[in-house]
N, C-alpha and C positions, 0 to 999 in steps of 0.2 A: 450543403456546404462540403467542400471537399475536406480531405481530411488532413492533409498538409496544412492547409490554409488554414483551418482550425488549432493547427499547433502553434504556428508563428503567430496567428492574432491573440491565443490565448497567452502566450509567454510575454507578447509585449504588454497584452493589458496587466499584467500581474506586474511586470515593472515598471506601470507608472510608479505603486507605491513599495516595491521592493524590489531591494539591489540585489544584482547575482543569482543565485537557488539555483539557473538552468538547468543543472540536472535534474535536482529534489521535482523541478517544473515538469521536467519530461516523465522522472521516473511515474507520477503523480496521472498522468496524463496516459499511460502505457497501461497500468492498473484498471486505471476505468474502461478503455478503450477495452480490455479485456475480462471484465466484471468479475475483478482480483480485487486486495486490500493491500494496503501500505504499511508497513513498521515504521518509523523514522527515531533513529536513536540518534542523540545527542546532548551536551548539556545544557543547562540551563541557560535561558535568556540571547537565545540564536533566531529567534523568528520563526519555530516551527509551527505553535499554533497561530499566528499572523499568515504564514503561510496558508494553510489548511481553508483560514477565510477566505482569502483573497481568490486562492484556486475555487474554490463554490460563488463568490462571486460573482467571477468572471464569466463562467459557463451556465451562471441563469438558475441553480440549483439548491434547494433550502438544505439551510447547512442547522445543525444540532452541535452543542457540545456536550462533553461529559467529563467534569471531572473526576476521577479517579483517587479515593483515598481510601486509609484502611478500611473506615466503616460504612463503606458505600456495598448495599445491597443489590444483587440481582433482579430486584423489581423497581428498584431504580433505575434502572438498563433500560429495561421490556417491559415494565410496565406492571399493573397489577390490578386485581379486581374489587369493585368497589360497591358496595352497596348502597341503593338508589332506593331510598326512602319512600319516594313518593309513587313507585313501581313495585318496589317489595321484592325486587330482584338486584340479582350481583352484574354489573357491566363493568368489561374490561376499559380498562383507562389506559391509553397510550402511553409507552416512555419516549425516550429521546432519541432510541433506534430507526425509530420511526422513517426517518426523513433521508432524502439522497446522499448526502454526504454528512458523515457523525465522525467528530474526532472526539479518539477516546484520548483527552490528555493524562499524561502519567500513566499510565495503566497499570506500571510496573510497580505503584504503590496500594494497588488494591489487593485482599487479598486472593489466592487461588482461586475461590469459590466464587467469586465474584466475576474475575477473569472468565471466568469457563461461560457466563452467562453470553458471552460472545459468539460460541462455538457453532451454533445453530444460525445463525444469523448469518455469517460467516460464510458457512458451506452450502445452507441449502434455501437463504435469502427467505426466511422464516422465523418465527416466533412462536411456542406451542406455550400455551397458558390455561389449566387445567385440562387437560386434554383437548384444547381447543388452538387451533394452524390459524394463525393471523400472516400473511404474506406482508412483507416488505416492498416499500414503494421502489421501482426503477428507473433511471440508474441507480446503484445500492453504492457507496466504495464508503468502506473506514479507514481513516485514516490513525493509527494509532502515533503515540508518540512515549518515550521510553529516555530514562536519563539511565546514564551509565551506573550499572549495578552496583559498582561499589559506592555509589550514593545514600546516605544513614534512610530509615526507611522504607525500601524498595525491595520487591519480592522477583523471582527467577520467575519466567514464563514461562507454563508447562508447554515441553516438546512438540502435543498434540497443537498446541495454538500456534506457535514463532512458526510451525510445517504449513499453517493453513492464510499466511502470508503470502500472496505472489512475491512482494518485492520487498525487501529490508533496504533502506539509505539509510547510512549514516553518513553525520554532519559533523562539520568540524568549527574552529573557528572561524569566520572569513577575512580575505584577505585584507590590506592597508587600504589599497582605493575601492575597494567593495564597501569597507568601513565607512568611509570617507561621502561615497554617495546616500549609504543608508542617513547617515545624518542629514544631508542633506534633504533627502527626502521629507525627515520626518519634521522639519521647521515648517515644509508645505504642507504636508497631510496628516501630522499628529498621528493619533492612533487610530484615527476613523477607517474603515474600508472602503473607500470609495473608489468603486472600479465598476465600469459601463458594462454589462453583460456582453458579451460577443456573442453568445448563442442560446438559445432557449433549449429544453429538457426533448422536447422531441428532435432537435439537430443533434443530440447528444445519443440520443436510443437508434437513429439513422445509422448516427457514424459506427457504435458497435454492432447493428449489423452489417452493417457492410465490411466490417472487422472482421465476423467470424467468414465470412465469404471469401476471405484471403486464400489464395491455392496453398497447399504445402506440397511438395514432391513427397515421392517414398524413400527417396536419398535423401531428406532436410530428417524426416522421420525419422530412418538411421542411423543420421549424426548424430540427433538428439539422444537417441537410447547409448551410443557408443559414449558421449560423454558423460554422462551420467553414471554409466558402468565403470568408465576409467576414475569417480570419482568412488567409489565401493571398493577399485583394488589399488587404492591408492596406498602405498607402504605408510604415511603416514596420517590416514585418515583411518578412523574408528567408525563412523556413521557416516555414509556419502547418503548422496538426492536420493528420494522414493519415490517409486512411481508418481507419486502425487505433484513430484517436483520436475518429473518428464511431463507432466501433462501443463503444468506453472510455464516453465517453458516454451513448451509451443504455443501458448495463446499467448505469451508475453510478445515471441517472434512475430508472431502475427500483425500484432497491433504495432512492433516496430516496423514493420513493412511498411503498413498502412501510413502509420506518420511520413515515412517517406515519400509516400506519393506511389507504392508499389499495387499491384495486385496480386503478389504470387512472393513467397519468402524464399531468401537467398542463404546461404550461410553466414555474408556478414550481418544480418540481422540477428540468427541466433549470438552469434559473439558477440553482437550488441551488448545484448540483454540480460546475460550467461549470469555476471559478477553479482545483478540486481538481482537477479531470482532465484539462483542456491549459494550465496555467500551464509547465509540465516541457516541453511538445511544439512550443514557439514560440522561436526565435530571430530576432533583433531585426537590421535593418540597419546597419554600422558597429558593431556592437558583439562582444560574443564569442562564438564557436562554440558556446560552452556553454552550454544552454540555464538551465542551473541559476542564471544570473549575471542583474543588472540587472531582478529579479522584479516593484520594486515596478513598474517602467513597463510591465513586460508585465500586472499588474493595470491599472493605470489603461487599457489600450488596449482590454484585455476589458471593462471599465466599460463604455467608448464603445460596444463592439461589441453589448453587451445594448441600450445604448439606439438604438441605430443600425435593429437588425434587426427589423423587428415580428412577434410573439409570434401565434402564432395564436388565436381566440379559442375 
């Protein structure tokens, strides 16, 4: 399956039963296509874990969830070892990690130690449990989801984690007729997920590699490091992108290519993708630790910085 075609059939099936998201759809679809994880911050009662379903749905892929609250344990994540009576030995028992696509909901109410249970899984598509490497099944993508901080409750996301994020969306209210359809929807389809697979798990492991196949120039390369830099000497930034979020980038650009119907990345793909993939990785000076806060001005300073940095031709 091509991999345009793959976009467009996937966003329409996701909108038999939901209205609008197109971006939240795309940004969703760019992650995996580049075997990254998604943040999505917003408040409560927006469709983001209806979302999350629909999007594994759709693409043929066992979905897991996980909720997230203060006294959820690490081996509720990943799993834990269990002793087998009738063997006289300890065998690991699967968690919820397990599976292609795992939304961690809330996450932002568990606490740190719990959080971090993520980490490994995350970067190196693994799970070590007693000194023992259990590999994760692929495609892998988490999908987290996070209500705004100053929500009673709710713990900061250590640095190391919101960095190991390709893409942060946040979500807002939606509009009047976006409203207007989601009701409509839901008199036909209640809460059920019913949405036809468009593709199975092997058209999905196809299209990311044919993802990572994408050409990059040594000028797209370039650009990427130049932006990045301009966001480190940025007069008002404290913490611009790290390397980790030059490398977030060019695989984000990549898989934007490819949704296009491209083989080789342009610079407007990287602008594409720019907002979605170090909006999260930039904190501001004078203001707070967290990079999740004060978004809309770290958008406007990446405005400046697209027009600032010139684009190679």
């Amino acid at each position: 399956m091509i991999i345009e075609d793959l976009a467009a059939k996937l966003t329409e099936a996701v909108h038999q039963i939901i209205a609008g998201m197109d971006d939240a759809i795309h940004a969703l679809l760019v992650a995996l296509l580049s075997e990254g994880h998604v943040l999505i911050e917003g408040p409560p009662g927006i469709a983001k874990t209806y979302l999350a379903r629909a999007f594994s749905s759709a693409l043929g892929l066992e979905f897991k969830r996980i909720q997230f609250t203060a006294d959820i344990l690490p081996s509720d994540i990943i799993g834990s070892q269990i002793y087998n009576r009738a063997t006289g030995k300890f065998e690991f028992r699967k968690g919820p990690i397990f599976s292609n696509i795992v939304l961690a909901d809330e996450i932002n109410r568990a606490s740190p130690r719990s959080q971090s249970a993520l980490l490994e899984a995350m970067q190196e598509r693994q799970v070590t449990v007693e000194g023992v490497k259990y590999p994760l099944p692929r495609p892998f993508l988490i999908i987290a989801t996070q209500n705004p901080i100053e929500f009673e409750g709710t713990y900061y996301l250590p640095e190391a984690e919101v960095d190991r994020f390709l893409i942060r969306v946040a979500m807002g209210y939606p509009g009047r007729e976006t409203e207007l359809e989601m009701l409509s929807k839901k008199l036909i389809h209640g809460e059920k997920v019913d949405v036809n697979p468009i593709a199975s798990p092997q058209d999905i492991l196809k299209a990311i590699e044919i993802t990572s196949k994408v050409r990059v120039d040594q000028s797209i390369i370039e650009y990427i490091v130049k932006l990045a830099e301009a966001t480190r000497n940025h007069e008002r930034i404290a913490l611009g992108v790290s390397p980790r979020g030059e490398v977030a980038l060019l695989y984000a650009s990549r898989a934007e290519a490819a949704i296009n119907g491209k083989d080789y990345v342009i610079p407007d793909h990287v602008k594409s993708v720019l907002k979605l993939v170090v909006n999260h990785r930039i904190i501001l000076k004078g203001g707070s630790m967290n990079p999740l806060e004060s978004i809309d001005e770290v958008m406007k300073i990446l405005d400046e910085i697209l027009e600032e940095v010139p684009a190679p031709r």
